[in-house]
C-alpha positions as CSV (number, residue, x, y, z in Angstrom):
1,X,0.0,0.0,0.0
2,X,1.8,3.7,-1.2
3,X,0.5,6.8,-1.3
4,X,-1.5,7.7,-4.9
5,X,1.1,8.9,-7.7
6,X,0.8,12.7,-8.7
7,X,-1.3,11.9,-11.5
8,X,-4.1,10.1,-10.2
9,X,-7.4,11.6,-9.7
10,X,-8.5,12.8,-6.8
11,X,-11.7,10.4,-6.8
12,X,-13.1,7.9,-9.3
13,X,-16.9,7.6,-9.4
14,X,-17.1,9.6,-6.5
15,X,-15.2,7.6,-4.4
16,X,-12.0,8.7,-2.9
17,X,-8.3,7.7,-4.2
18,X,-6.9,6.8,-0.5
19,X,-3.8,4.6,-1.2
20,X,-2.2,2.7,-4.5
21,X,-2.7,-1.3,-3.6
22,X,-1.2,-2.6,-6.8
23,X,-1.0,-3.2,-10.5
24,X,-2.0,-5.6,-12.7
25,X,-3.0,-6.6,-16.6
26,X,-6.4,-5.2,-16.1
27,X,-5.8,-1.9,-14.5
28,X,-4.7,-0.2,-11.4
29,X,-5.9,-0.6,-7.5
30,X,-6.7,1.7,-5.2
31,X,-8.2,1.7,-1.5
32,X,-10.9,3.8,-1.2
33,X,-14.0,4.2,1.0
34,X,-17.8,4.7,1.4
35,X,-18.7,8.3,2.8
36,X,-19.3,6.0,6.3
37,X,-16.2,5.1,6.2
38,X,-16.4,1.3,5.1
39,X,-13.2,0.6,3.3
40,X,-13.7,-1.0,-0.5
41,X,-11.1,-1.8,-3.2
42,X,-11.3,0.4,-6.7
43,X,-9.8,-1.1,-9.5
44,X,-10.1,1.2,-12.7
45,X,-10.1,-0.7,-15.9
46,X,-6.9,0.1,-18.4
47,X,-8.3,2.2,-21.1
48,X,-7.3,0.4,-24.1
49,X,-9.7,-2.2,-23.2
50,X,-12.4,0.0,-23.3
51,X,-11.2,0.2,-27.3
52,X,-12.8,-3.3,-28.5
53,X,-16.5,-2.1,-29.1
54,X,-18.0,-5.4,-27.2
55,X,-16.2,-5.1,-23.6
56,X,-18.2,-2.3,-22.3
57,X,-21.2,-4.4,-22.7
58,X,-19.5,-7.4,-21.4
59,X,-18.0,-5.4,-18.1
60,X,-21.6,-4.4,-17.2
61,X,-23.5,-7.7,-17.6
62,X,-20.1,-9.8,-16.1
63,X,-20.1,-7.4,-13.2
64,X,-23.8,-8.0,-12.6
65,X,-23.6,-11.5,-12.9
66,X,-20.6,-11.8,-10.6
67,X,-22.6,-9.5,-7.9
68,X,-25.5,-12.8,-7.4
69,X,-21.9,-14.8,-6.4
70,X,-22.4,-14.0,-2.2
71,X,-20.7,-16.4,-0.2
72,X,-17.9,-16.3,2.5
73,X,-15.6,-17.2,0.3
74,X,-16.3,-14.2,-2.3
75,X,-15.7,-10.1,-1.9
76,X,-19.3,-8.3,-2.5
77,X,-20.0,-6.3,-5.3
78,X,-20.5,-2.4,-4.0
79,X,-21.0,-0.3,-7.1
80,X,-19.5,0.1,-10.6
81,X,-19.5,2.4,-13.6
82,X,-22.1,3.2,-15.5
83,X,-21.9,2.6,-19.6
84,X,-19.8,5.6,-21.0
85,X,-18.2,6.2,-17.7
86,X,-13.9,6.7,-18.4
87,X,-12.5,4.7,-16.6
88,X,-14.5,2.0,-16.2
89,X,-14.2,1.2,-12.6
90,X,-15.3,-1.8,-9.9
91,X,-15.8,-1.3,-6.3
92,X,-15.6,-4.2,-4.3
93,X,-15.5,-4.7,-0.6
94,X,-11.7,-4.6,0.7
95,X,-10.2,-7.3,2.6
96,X,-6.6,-6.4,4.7
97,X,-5.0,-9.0,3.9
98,X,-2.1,-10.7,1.8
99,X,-2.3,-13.0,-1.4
100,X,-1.3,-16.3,-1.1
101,X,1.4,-15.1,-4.0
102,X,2.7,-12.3,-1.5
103,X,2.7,-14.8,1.6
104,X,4.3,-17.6,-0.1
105,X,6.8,-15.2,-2.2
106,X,8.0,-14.1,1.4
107,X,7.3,-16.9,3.8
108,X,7.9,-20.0,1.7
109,X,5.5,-23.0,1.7
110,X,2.0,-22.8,3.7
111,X,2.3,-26.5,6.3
112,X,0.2,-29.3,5.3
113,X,-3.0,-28.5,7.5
114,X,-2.8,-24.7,6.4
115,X,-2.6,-26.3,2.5
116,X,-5.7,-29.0,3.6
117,X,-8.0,-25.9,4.7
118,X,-7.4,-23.5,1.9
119,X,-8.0,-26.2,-0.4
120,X,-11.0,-27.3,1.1
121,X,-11.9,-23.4,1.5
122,X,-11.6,-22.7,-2.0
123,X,-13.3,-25.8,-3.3
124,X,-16.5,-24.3,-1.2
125,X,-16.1,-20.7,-2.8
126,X,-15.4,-22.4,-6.6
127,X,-18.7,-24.6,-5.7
128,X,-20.6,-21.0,-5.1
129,X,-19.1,-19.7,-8.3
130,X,-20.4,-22.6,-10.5
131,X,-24.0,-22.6,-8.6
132,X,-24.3,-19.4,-9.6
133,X,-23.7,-20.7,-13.0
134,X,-20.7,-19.0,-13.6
135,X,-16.7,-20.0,-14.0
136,X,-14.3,-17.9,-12.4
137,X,-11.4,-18.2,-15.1
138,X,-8.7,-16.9,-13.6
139,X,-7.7,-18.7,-10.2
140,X,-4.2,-18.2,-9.5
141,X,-2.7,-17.3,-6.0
142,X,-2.3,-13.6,-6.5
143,X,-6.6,-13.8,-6.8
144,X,-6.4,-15.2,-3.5
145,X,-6.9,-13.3,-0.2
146,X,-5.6,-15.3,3.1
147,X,-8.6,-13.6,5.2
148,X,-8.5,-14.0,8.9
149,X,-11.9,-15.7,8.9
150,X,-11.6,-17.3,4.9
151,X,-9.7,-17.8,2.0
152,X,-11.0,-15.2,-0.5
153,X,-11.7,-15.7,-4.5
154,X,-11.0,-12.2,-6.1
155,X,-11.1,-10.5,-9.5
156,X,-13.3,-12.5,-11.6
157,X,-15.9,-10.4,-13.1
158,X,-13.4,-8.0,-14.9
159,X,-11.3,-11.2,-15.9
160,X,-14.4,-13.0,-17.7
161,X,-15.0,-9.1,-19.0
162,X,-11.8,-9.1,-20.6
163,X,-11.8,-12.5,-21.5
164,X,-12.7,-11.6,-25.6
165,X,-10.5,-8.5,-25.4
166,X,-7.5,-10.8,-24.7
167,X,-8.0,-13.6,-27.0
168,X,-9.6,-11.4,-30.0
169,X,-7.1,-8.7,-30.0
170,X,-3.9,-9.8,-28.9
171,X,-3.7,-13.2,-30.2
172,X,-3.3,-14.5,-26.6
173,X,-4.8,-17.0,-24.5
174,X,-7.4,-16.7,-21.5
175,X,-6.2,-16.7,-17.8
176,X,-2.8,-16.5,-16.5
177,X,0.0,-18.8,-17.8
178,X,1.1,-21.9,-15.0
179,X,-1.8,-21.6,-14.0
180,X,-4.5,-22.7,-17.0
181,X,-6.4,-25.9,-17.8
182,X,-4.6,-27.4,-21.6
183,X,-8.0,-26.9,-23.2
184,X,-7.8,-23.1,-22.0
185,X,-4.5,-23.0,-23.9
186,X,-4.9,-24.9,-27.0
187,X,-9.1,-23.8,-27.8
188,X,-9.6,-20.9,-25.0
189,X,-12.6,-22.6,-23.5
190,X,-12.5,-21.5,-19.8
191,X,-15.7,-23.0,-17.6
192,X,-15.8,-24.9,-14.5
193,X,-13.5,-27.6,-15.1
194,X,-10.7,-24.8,-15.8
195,X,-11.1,-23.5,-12.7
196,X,-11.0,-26.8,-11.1
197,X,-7.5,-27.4,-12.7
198,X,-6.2,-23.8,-11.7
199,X,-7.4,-24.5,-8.0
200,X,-5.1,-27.7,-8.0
201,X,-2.1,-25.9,-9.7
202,X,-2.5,-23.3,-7.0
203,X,-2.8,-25.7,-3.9
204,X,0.6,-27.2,-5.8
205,X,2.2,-24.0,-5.1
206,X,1.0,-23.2,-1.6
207,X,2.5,-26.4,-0.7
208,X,5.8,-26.8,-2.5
209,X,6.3,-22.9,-3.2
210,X,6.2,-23.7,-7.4
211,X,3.5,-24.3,-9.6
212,X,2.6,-27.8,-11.2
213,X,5.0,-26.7,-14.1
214,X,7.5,-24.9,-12.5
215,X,10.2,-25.5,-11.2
216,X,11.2,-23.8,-8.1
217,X,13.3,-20.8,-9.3
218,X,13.3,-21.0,-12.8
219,X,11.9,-18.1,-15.0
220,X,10.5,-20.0,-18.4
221,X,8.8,-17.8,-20.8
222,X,5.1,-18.3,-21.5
223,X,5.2,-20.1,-24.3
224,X,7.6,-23.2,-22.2
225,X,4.6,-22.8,-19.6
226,X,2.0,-23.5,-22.1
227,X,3.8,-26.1,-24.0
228,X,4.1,-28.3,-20.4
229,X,0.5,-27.7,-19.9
230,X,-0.6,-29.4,-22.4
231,X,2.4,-32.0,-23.0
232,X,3.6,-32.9,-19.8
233,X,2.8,-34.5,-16.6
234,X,2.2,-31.6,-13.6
235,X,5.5,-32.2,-11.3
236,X,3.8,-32.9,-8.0
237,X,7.3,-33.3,-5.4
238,X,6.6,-32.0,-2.2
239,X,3.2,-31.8,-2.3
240,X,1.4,-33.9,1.0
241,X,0.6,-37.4,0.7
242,X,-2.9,-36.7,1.8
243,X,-3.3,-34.3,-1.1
244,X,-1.4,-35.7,-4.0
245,X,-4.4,-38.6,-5.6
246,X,-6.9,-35.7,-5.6
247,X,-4.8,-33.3,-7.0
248,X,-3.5,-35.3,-10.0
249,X,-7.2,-36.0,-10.6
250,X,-7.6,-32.3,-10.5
251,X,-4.9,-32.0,-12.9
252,X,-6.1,-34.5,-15.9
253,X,-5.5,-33.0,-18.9
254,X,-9.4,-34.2,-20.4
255,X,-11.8,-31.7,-18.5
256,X,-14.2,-34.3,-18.3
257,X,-11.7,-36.5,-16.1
258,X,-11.5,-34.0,-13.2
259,X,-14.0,-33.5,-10.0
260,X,-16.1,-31.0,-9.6
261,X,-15.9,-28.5,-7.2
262,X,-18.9,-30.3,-5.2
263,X,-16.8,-33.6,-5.8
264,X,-13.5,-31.9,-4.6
265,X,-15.3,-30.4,-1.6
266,X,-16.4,-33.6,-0.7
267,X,-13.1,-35.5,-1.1
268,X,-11.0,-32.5,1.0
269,X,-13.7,-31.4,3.7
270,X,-14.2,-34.0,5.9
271,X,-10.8,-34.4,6.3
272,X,-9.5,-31.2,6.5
273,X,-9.4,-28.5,9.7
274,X,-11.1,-25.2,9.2
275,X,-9.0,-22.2,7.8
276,X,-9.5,-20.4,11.4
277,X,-7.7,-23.2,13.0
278,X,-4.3,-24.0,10.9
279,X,-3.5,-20.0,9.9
280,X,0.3,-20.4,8.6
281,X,2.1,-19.1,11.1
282,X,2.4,-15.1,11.7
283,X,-0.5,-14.4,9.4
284,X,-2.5,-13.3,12.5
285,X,0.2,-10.5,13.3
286,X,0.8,-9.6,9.4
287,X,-3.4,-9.1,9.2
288,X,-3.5,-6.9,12.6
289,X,-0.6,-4.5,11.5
290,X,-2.4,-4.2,8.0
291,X,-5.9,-3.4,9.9
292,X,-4.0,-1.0,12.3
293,X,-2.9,0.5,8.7
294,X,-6.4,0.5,6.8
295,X,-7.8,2.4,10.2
296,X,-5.1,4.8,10.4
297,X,-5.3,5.8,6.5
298,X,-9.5,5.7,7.1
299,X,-9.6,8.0,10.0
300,X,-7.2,10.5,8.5
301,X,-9.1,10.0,5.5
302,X,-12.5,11.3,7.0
303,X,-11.0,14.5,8.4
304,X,-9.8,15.6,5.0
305,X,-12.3,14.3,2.4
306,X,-15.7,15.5,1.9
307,X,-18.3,12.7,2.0
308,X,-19.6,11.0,-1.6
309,X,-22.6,13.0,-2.6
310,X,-24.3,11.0,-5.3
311,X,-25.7,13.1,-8.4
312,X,-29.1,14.3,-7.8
313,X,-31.0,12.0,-9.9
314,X,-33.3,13.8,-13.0
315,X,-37.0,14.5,-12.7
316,X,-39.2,11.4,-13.4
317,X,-42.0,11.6,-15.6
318,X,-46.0,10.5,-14.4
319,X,-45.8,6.8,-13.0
320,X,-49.2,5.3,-12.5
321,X,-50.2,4.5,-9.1
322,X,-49.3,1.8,-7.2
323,X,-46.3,-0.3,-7.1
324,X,-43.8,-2.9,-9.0
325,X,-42.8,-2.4,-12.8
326,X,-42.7,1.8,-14.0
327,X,-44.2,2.2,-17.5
328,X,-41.6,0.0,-19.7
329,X,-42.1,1.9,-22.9
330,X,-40.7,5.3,-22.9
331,X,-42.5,8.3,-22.6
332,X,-44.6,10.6,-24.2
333,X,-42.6,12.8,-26.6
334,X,-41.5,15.9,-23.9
335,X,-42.2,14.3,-21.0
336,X,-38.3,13.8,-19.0
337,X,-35.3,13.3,-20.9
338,X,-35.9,10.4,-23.2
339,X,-37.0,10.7,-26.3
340,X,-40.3,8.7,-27.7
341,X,-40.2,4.5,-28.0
342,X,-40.0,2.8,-30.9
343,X,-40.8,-0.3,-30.9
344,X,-42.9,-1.7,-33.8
345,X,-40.3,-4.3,-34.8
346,X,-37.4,-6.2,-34.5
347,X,-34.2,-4.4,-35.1
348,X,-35.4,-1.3,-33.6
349,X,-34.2,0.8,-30.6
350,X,-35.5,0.4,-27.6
351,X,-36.3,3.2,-24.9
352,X,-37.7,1.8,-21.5
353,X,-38.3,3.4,-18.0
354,X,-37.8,0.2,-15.9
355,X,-37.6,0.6,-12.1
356,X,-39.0,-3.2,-11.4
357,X,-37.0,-4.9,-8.3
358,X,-38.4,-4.4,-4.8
359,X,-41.9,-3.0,-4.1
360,X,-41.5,0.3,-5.3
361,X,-43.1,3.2,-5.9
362,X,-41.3,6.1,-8.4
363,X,-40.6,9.2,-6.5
364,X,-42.4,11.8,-8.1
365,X,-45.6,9.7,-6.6
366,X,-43.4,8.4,-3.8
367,X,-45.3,6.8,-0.8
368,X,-47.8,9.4,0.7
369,X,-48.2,7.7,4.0
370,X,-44.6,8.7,4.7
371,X,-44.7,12.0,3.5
372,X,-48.0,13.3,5.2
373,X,-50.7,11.5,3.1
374,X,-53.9,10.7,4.3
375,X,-53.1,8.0,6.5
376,X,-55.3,5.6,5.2
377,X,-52.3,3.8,3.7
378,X,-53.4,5.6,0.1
379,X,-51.3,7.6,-2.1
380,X,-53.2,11.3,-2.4
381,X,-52.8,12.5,-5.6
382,X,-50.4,16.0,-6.1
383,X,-48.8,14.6,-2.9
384,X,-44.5,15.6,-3.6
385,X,-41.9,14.3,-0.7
386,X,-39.9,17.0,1.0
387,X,-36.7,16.7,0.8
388,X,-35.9,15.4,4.3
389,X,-38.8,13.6,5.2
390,X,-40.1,13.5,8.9
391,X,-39.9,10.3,10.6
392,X,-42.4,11.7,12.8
393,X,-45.1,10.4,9.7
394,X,-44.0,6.8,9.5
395,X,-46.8,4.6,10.8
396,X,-44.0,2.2,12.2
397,X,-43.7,4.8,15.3
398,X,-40.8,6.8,16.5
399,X,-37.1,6.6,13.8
400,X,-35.0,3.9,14.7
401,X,-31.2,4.3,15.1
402,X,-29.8,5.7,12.0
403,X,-28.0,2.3,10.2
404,X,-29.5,-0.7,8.8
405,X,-30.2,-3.4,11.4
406,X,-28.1,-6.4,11.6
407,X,-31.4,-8.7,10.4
408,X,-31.7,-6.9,6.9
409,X,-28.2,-7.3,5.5
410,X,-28.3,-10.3,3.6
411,X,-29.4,-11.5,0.0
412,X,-33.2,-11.2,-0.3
413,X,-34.8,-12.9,-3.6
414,X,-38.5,-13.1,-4.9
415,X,-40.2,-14.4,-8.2
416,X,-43.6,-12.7,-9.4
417,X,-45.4,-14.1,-12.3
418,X,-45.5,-11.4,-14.6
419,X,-48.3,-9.6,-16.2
420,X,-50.3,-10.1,-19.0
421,X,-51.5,-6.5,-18.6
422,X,-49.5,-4.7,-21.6
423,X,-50.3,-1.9,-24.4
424,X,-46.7,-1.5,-26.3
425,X,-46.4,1.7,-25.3
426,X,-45.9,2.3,-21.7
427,X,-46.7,-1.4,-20.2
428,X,-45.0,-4.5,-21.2
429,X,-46.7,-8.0,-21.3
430,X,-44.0,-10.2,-18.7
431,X,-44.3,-13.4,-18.0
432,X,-41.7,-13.4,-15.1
433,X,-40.1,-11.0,-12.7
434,X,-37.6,-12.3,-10.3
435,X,-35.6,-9.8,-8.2
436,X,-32.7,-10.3,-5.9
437,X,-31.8,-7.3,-2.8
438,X,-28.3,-7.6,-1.5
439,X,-28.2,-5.0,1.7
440,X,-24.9,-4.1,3.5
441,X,-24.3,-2.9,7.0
442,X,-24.9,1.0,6.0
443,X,-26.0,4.0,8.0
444,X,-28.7,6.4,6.7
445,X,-27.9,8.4,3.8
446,X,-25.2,6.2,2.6
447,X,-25.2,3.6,-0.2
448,X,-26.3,0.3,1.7
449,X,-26.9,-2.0,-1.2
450,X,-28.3,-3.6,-4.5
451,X,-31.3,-5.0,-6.3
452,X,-31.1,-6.4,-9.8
453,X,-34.5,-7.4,-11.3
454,X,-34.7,-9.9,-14.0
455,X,-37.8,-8.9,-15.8
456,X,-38.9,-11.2,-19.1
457,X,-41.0,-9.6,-21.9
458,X,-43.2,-12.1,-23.1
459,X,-42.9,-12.5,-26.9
460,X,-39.1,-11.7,-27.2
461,X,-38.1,-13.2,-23.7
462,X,-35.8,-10.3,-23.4
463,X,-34.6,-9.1,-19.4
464,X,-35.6,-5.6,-20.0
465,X,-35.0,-5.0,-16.4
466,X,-32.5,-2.6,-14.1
467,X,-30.1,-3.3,-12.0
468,X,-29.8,-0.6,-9.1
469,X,-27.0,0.9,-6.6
470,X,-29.4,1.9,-3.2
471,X,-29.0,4.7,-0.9
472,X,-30.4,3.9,2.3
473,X,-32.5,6.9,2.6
474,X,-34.8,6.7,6.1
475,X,-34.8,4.9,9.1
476,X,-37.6,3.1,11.0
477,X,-38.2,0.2,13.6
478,X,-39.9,-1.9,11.2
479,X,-39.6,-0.4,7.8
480,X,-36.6,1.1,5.5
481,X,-36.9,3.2,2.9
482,X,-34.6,3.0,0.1
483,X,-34.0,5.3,-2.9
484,X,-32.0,4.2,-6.3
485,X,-28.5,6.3,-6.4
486,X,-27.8,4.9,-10.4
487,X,-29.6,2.2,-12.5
488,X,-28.5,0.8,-15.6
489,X,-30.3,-2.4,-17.8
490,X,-29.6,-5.7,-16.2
491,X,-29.2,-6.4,-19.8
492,X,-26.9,-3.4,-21.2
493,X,-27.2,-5.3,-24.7
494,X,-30.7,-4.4,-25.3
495,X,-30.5,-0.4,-24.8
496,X,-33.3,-1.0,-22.3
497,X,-33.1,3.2,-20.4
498,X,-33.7,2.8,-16.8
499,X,-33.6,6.0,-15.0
500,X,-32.4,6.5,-11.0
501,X,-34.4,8.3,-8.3
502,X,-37.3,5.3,-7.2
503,X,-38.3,5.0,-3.7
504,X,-38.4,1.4,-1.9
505,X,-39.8,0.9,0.9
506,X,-39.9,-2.7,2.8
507,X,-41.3,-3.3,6.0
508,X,-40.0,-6.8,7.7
509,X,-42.6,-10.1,8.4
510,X,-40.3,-12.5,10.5
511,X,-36.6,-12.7,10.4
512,X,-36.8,-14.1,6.4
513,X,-39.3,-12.1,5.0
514,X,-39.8,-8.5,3.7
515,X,-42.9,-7.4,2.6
516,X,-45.3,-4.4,1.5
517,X,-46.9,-2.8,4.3
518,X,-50.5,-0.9,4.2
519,X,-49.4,1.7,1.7
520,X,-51.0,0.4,-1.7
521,X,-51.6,-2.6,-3.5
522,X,-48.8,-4.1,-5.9
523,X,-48.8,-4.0,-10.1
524,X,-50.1,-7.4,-11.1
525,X,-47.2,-9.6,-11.7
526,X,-44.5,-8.0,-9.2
527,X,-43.2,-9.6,-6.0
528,X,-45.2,-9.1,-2.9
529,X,-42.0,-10.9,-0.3
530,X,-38.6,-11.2,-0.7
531,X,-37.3,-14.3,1.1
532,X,-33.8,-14.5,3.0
533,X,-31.2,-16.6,1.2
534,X,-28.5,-15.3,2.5
């Protein structure tokens, strides 16, 4: 961790530049922070990336695909840039601590129970990964965290972005020499079994301090490390007798050969300790220094940069009353900032308003009872929010304290059916709308999660819907209200235009449910509950 260089911005996205972490093929690193305080990790993508007319597309709908990965063994997804943002950036939570590249490179070898735990630790985060239906395709050591509580999987949503880029443009090969799966090399395919191979090669060198192709202190070139991958047997001296038959599966040149990751898990984790138990020695001290240094750089930090004041979002046009999907056609020619739809047939643009995700009402109708309405639990008509809205007229009582309770952070999901309801113009026939919530510990006013809402058009089957970065905007002992900092398409392929500025508001029914309360009733075909997953 240095200081920033001369030339780096001050902020990116509106988040601070704190402190340079590192470098790398896809761009540069920097620690930054929420305007609470909660420290994240900005990577900025390298510019000439954004060059190949494809990757912007493909760094949007990676990025949201990689932010339905939560699992202890993965860094959340807090906020990225929105299409025709320079740089392209990706803020993820930050984790003090080393890579296994940095801890081996100056320690040596992890022991053999340290080596049994990660492996069984990163088997369970690959296993998240490929539920999620996704590959990671680029697990290597230095995209591995050594966490006090787990092992950490880092970096793969701008890797699978990049992934075209790299093998389009430059001739190359996916993922990062030594440690690729031979069918990576000789046809670029890069799903789950790939990953399963990388794992192995990486346990290899947290174990004997080399890769499976390497030998210790030798610098081949690339092409030597590719040729061995696919024509030679992986060197496996030094690795422990209680790892070596699975790894060698692992390592089996035919994908089809190798475990899974459920099949590795099983084979490594009833006989290995958990990570918190077997630490390599001094990793304890090496992570309290570095979180003595994070809090030293964050509380010098919030005495000299102004907080992150998100863009004031532009006026909405007339929403009909009631909640779930906004008008999905675009407006009337005038009204807001988009121009008229057209949609008549294929191969023509598409402008859509689509704030679909939560139980929501847009915020130039907003939610009367918590503005002053009549009480009744009815929107009154003319009815505009003040700015600062008194928590003296929520029915839930007196404000609660001024942070997201422990019970809502989590990953919330529901599935509505859709609606058949639809006139081309400003209502879409659906035939499914799923949303998933992802809330972070977050005090009022600052950004305290995500929803992205898969919304199907029936006819097409297109997701026209929007994916959302959530201010956590009031406070209450039984209800949150929650108001959409940025929105962009779920799918940014289809040009779908979803505007910022709605108003959610969840009340909570149990410890796994959210729900509406008494303020309206729901569009036909919305979720009514989100239901905990995580």
């Amino acid at each position: 961790m240095r200081s920033p260089d001369p030339t780096d911005p001050p902020a990116v996205g509106g988040y601070p530049l704190l402190a340079r972490l590192g470098e790398g093929g896809m761009g540069q690193v920097f620690l930054s922070r929420t305007s609470s305080g909660r420290p994240l990790a900005l990577k900025t993508v390298r510019s000439e990336l954004g060059l190949d007319p494809g990757f912007e597309e493909r760094f949007a709908r990676e990025i949201a695909s990689s932010d339905q990965v939560r699992s202890p063994w993965t860094v959340s997804v807090v906020d990225y840039s929105a299409p025709g943002q320079r740089p392209q950036w990706l803020a993820t939570e930050y984790v003090a601590a080393p890579t296994l590249a940095d801890w081996v490179h100056r320690h040596g070898p992890l022991p053999e129970a340290a080596v049994l735990a990660l492996g069984a630790e990163l088997a369970e985060g690959l296993r998240a990964v490929h539920r999620a239906g996704l590959a990671h395709r680029d697990v290597k050591p230095s995209n591995v965290l050594l966490g006090r509580h787990h092992p950490l999987l880092i970096d793969f949503g701008i890797a699978r972005a990049a992934d075209d880029t790299r093998h389009t443009r430059t001739g190359g090969v996916i993922g990062s020499p030594g440690y690729m799966a031979p069918e990576q090399v000789t046809g670029g395919a890069a799903a789950e079994p790939g990953d399963v191979f990388a794992l192995a090669a990486v346990l290899v060198y947290a174990a004997t301090g080399a890769g499976p192709f390497l030998r210790r202190g030798e610098e081949p070139s690339a092409a030597q490390l590719l040729y061995r991958i696919v024509h030679e047997e992986p060197r496996l001296d030094g690795v422990p007798p209680s790892l070596l038959p699975v790894l060698a599966a692992c390592l089996h040149k035919a994908p089809q050969s190798r475990p899974t990751a459920q099949e590795l898990l099983e084979q490594l984790g009833t006989g290995s300790p958990e990570w918190v138990t077997v630490p390599p020695p001094g990793l304890a001290e090496d992570l309290a220094a570095r979180e003595a240094e994070l809090r030293a750089l964050l509380e010098a930090s919030t005495a000299t940069v102004p907080p992150r004041i998100a863009p004031a979002p532009p006026p909405l046009a007339p929403a009909p009353p009631g909640f779930g999907p906004a008008p999905v056609y675009g407006p009337p020619t005038g009204s807001g900032p988009f121009p008229p739809a057209a949609r008549s047939g294929p191969g023509r643009s598409r402008t859509a308003i689509v704030a679909v995700g939560v139980p929501v009402v847009a915020a130039a109708v907003a939610v009367a009872v918590w503005w002053g309405g009549s009480g009744d639990g009815k929107a009154t008509g003319g009815t505009t929010p003040p700015a600062t809205p008194s928590p003296s007229a929520s029915p839930s009582g007196p404000a609660a304290a001024d942070a997201l309770p422990a019970s809502w952070v989590g990953t919330w999901q529901g599935t509505g059916p859709g609606s058949t309801a639809g006139d081309g113009v400003f209502n879409a026939r659906t035939t499914k709308v799923s949303v998933t919530l992802t809330l972070h510990a977050a005090e009022r006013g600052d950004l305290v999660g995500r929803q992205v809402s898969h919304v199907t058009e029936a006819g097409s089957g297109d997701d026209i819907g929007c994916t959302e970065t959530l201010r956590l905007q009031e406070t209450h002992e039984t209800s949150m209200v929650f108001q959409a900092v940025t929105s962009t398409p779920t799918d940014p392929s289809l040009g779908v235009a979803c505007r910022p500025g709605n108003v959610y508001t969840l009340s909570k029914e149990g410890s796994d449910t959210l729900a509406l309360g008494d303020e309206g009733s729901q569009t036909v075909g919305s979720p009514t509950r989100l239901e905990r997953v995580t």
